[in-house]
C-alpha positions in Angstrom: -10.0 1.8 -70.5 -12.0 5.0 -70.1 -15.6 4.6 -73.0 -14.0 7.8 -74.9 -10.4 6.6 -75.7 -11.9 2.9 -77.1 -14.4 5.1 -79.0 -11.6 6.9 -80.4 -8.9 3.9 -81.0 -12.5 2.0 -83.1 -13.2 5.0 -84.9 -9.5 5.7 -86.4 -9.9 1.7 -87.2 -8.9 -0.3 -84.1 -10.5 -3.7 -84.1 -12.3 -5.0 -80.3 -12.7 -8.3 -79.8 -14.4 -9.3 -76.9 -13.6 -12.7 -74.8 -16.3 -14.5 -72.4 -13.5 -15.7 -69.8 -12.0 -18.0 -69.5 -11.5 -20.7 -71.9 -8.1 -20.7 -73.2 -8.6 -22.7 -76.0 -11.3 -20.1 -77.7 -9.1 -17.4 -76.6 -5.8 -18.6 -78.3 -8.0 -19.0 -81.7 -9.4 -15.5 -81.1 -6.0 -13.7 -80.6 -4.4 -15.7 -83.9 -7.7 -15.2 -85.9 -8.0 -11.4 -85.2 -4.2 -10.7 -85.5 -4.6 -9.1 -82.2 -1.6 -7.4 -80.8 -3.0 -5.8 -77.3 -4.2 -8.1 -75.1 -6.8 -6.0 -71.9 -7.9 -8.4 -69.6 -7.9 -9.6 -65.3 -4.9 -9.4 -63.7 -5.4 -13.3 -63.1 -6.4 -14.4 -66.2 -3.5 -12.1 -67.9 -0.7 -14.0 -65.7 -2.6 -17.5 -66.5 -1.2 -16.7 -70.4 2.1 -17.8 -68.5 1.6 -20.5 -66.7 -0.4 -22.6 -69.3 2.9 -21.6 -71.9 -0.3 -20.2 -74.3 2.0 -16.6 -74.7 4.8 -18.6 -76.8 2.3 -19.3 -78.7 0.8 -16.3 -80.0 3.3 -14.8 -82.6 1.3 -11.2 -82.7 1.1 -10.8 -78.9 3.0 -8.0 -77.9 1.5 -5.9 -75.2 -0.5 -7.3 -72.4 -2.3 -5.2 -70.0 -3.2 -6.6 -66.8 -5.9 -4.7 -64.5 -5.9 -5.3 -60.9 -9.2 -4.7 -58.9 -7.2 -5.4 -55.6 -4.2 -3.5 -56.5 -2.6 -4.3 -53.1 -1.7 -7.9 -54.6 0.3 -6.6 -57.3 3.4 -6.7 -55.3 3.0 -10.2 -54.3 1.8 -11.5 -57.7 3.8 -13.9 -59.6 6.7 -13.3 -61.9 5.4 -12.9 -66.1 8.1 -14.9 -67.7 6.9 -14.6 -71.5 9.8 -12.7 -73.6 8.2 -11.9 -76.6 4.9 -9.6 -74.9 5.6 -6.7 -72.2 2.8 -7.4 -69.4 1.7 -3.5 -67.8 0.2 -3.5 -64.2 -2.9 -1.4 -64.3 -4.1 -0.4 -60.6 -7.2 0.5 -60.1 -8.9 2.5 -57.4 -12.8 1.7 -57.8 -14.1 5.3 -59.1 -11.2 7.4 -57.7 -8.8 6.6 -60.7 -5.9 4.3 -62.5 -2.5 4.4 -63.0 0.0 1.7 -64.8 3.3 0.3 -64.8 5.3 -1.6 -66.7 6.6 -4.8 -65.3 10.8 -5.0 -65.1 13.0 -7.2 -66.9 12.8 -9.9 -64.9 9.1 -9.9 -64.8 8.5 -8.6 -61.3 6.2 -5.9 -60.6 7.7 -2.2 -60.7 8.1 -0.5 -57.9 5.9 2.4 -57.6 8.2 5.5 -57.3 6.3 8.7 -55.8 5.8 11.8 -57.6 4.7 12.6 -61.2 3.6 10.0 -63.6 4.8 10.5 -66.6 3.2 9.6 -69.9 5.7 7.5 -70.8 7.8 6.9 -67.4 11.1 6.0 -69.6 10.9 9.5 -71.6 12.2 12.1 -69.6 10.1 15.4 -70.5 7.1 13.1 -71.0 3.0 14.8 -70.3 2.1 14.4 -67.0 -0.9 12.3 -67.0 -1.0 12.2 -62.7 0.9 12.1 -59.3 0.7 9.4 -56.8 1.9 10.2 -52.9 1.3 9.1 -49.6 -1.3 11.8 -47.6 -0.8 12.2 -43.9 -3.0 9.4 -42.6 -1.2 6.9 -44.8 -3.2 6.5 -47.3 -2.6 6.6 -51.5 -3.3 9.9 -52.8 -3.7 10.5 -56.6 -3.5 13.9 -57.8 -3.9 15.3 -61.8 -5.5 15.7 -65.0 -7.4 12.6 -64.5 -8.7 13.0 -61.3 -11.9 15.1 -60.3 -11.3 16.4 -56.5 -14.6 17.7 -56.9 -16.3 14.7 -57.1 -14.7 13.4 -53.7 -14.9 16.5 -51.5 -15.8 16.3 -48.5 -19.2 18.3 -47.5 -19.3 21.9 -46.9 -19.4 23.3 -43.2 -22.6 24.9 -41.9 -22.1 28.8 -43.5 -21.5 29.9 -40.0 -18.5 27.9 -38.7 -15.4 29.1 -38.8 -13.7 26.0 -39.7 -13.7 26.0 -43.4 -11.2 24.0 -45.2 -9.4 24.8 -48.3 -10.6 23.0 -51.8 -8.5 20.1 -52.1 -6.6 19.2 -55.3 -6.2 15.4 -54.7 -8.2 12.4 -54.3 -7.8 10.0 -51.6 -8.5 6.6 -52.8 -8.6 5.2 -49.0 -6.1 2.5 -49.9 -3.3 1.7 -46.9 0.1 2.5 -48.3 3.7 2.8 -47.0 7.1 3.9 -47.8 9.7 1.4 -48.4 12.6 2.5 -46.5 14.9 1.1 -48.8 13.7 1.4 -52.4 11.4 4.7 -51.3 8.5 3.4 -53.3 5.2 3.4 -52.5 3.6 0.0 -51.0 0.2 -0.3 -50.8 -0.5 -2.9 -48.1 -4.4 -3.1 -47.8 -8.1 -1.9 -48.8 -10.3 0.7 -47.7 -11.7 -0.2 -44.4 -15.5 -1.0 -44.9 -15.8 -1.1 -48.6 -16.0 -4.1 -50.8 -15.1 -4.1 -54.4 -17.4 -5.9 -57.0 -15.7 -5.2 -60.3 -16.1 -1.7 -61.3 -18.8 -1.3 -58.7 -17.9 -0.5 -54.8 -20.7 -0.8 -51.7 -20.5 0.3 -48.0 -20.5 -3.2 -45.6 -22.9 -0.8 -43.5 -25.6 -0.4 -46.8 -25.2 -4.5 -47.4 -26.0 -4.7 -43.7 -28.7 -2.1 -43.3 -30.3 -4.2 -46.3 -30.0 -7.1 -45.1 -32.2 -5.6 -42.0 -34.5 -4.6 -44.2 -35.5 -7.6 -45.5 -36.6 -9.4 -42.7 -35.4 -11.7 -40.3 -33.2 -14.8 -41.8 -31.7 -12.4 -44.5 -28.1 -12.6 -45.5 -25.9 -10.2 -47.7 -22.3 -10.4 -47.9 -19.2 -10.1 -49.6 -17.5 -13.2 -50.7 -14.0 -13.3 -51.6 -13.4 -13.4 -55.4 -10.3 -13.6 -57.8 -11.2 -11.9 -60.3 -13.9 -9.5 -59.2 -12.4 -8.4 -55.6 -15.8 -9.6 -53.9 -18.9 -11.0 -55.0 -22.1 -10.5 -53.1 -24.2 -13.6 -52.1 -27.6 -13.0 -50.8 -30.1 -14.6 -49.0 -33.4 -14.8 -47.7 -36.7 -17.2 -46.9 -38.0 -16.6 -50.3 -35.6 -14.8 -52.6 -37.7 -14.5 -55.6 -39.5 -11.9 -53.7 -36.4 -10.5 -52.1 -35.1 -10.1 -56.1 -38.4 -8.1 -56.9 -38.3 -5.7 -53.8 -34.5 -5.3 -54.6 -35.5 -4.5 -58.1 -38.6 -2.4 -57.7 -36.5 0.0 -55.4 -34.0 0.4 -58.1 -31.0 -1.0 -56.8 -27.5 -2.2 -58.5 -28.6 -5.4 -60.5 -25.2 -6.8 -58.7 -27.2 -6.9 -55.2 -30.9 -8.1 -56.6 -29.0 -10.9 -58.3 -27.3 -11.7 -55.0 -30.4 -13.4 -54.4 -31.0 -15.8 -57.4 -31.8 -19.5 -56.7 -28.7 -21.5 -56.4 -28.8 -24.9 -57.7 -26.6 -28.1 -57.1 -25.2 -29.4 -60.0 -24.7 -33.1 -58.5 
């Protein structure tokens, strides 16, 4: 949710609670305790409300809204079965932008038509808050209000070639997508070639790499796998207390000098 709308929505008396995850005992008592009717959280902890039963049990629950870091599992997620709250798919695209859908009756993700994104997608007439479409490399393109072009342009050409493009209006969030043939929705089927997600924050594999060259021989920084995150990085190196203070004293993301922490065995 974008820092000026929650500043709003607490200003005109909105209540935020905030939840450590994930124990579902504490969260259970928060939701009851705090009358809490919206529910923002991980895509995986959000469907988890189903499959521990803990929705039935949260009279005030109404809407849930689930944010997917790895939007290309959406489609392939499982079915939210609770009755009593509506569960919205939000998508998001790293820095590039967000969109969100409702999921269907049956609890099955909605398909994602192309086009215009309405406001409200059921109100015919309704703002347009964006516009998601397919660009000619088959990629996902998001175009609108929301979106700053500028910020993704491409650089300029030298001032004396002859090859200068057009501004463009649209940002291309690099994510692999498809046309269903039948429904003619949009599928987005993988993500951007050389870039790992860490939550809100997205590296080049080439920076990890030229890093990990940088600190000396034995060094390791990767991308791991994570469900909630899209990747987390591990680091490391023959003595990573220094490797932490190098990181640090050249003013990198806190995400990659904490890569290389001292990891303990809990046995």
């Amino acid at each position: 949710m974008p820092g000026s709308s929650l500043a709003v929505w607490l200003l005109s008396g909105g209540t935020l609670a905030l939840h450590h995850p994930f124990d579902s005992d504490v969260l259970e008592q928060q939701i009851n305790e705090h009358f809490c009717n919206v529910l923002i959280a991980p895509a995986q902890l959000a469907l988890r409300l189903t499959e521990i039963n803990m929705a039935s049990r949260l009279p005030r629950l109404r809407h849930v809204v689930a944010l997917w870091r790895a939007p290309e599992q959406v489609a392939s997620s499982p079915l939210w079965t609770d009755q009593q709250a509506m569960l919205t798919d939000v998508y998001l695209f790293g820095e590039a932008g967000l969109f969100g859908i409702r999921r269907q009756s049956d609890g099955a993700p909605a398909p994602i038509p192309p086009g215009q994104i309405g406001a409200s997608r059921e109100t015919a007439g309704s703002s347009v808050s964006g516009e998601v479409f397919l660009t000619p490399k088959g990629t996902l393109g998001l175009r609108g209000p929301m979106i700053t072009p500028a910020a993704y342009a491409p650089p300029p050409p030298p001032s004396d070639s002859l090859m200068a493009q057009p501004p463009r209006d649209f940002v291309d969030t690099e994510y692999a997508a498809r046309l269903d043939r039948t429904s003619e929705a949009i599928c987005i089927t993988a993500p951007p070639a050389g870039i790992m997600a860490v939550g809100g924050y997205r590296f080049l594999s080439g920076d990890l790499q030229e890093w990990t060259r940088r600190l000396g021989q034995g060094a390791l920084l990767t991308a791991l796998p994570d469900r909630l995150s899209g990747h987390r990085l591990a680091g490391r190196a023959q003595d990573n207390a220094r490797a932490r203070k190098a990181l640090s004293e050249l003013g990198l993301n806190p995400l990659m000098v904490e890569a290389f922490r001292d990891r303990t065995n809990s046995a």
